[in-house]
DRENMIRO-757472 format. One record per residue (C-alpha): residue in three letters; z, y, x; residue number from 1. Coordinates in nm, 4 decimals. Layout:
N
[ALA,[Z,Y,X],NUM],
...
% end
This chain:
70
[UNK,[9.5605,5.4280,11.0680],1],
[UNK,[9.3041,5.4657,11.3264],2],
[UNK,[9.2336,5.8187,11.5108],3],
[UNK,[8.9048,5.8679,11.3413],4],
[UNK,[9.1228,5.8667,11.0106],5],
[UNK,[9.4120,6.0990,11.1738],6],
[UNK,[9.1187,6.3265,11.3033],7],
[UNK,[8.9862,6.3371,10.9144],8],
[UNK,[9.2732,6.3672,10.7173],9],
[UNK,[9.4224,6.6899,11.0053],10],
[UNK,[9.0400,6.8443,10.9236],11],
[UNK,[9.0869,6.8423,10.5813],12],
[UNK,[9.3890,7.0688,10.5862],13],
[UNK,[9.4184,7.3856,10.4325],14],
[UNK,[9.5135,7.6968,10.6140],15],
[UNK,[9.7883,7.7144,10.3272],16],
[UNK,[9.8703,7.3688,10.4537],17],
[UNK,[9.9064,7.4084,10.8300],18],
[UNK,[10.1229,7.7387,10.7582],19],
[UNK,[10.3538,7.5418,10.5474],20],
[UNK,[10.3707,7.2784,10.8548],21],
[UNK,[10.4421,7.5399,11.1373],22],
[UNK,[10.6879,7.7344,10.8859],23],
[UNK,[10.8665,7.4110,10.8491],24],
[UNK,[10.8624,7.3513,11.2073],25],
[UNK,[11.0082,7.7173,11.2945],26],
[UNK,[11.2510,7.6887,11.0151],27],
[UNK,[11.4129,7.3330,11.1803],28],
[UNK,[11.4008,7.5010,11.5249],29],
[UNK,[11.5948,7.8042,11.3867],30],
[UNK,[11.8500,7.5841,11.1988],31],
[UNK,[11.9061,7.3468,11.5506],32],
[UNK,[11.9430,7.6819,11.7372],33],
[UNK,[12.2013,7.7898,11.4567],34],
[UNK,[12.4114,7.4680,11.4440],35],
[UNK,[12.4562,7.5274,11.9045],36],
[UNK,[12.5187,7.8632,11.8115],37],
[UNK,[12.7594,7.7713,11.5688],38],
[UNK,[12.9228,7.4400,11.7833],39],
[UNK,[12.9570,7.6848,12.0478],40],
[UNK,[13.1043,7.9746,11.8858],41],
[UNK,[13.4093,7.7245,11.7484],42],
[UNK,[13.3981,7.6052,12.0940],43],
[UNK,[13.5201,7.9293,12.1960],44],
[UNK,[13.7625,7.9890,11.8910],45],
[UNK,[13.9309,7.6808,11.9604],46],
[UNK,[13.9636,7.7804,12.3363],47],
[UNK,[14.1256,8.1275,12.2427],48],
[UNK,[14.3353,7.9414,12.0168],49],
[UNK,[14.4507,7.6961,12.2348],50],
[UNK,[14.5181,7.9970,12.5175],51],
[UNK,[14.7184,8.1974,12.2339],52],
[UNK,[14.9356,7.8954,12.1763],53],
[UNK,[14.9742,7.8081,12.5497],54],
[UNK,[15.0606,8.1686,12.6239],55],
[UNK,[15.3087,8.1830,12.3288],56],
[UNK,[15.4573,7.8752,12.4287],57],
[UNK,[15.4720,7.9937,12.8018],58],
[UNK,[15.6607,8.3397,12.6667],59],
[UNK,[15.8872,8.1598,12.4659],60],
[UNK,[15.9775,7.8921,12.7713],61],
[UNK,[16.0215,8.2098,12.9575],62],
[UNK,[16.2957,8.3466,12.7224],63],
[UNK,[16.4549,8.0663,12.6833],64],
[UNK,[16.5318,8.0539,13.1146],65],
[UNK,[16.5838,8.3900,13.1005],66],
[UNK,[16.8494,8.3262,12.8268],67],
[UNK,[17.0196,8.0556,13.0561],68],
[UNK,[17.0351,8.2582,13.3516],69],
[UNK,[17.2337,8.5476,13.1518],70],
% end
């Protein structure tokens, strides 16, 4: 398609249609800015997770040398 064509066929749409183009636009950014949101906040779930196990398993490695030393 040449530009003369582009510059056409972009004249001959509607308010209704340009709306529906930027809408669709703003709707994709806000569902990418969502799914970071989203990666991130498992991100951080996983890393409190991971630091309640650790410090679970460091308490229990604790009692168990505490229990050997009695």
């Amino acid at each position: 398609m040449d530009d003369k064509k582009k510059t056409e066929n972009l004249a001959s749409l509607s308010e209704n249609d340009l709306t529906t183009v930027s809408g669709g636009i703003s709707n994709a950014k806000v569902d990418m800015y969502n799914s970071v949101i989203d990666g991130i906040t498992e991100s951080v779930d996983s890393n409190k997770a991971v630091k309640t196990i650790t410090s679970a398993g460091a308490e229990g490695i604790k009692s168990v040398l505490n229990s050997l030393r009695d």
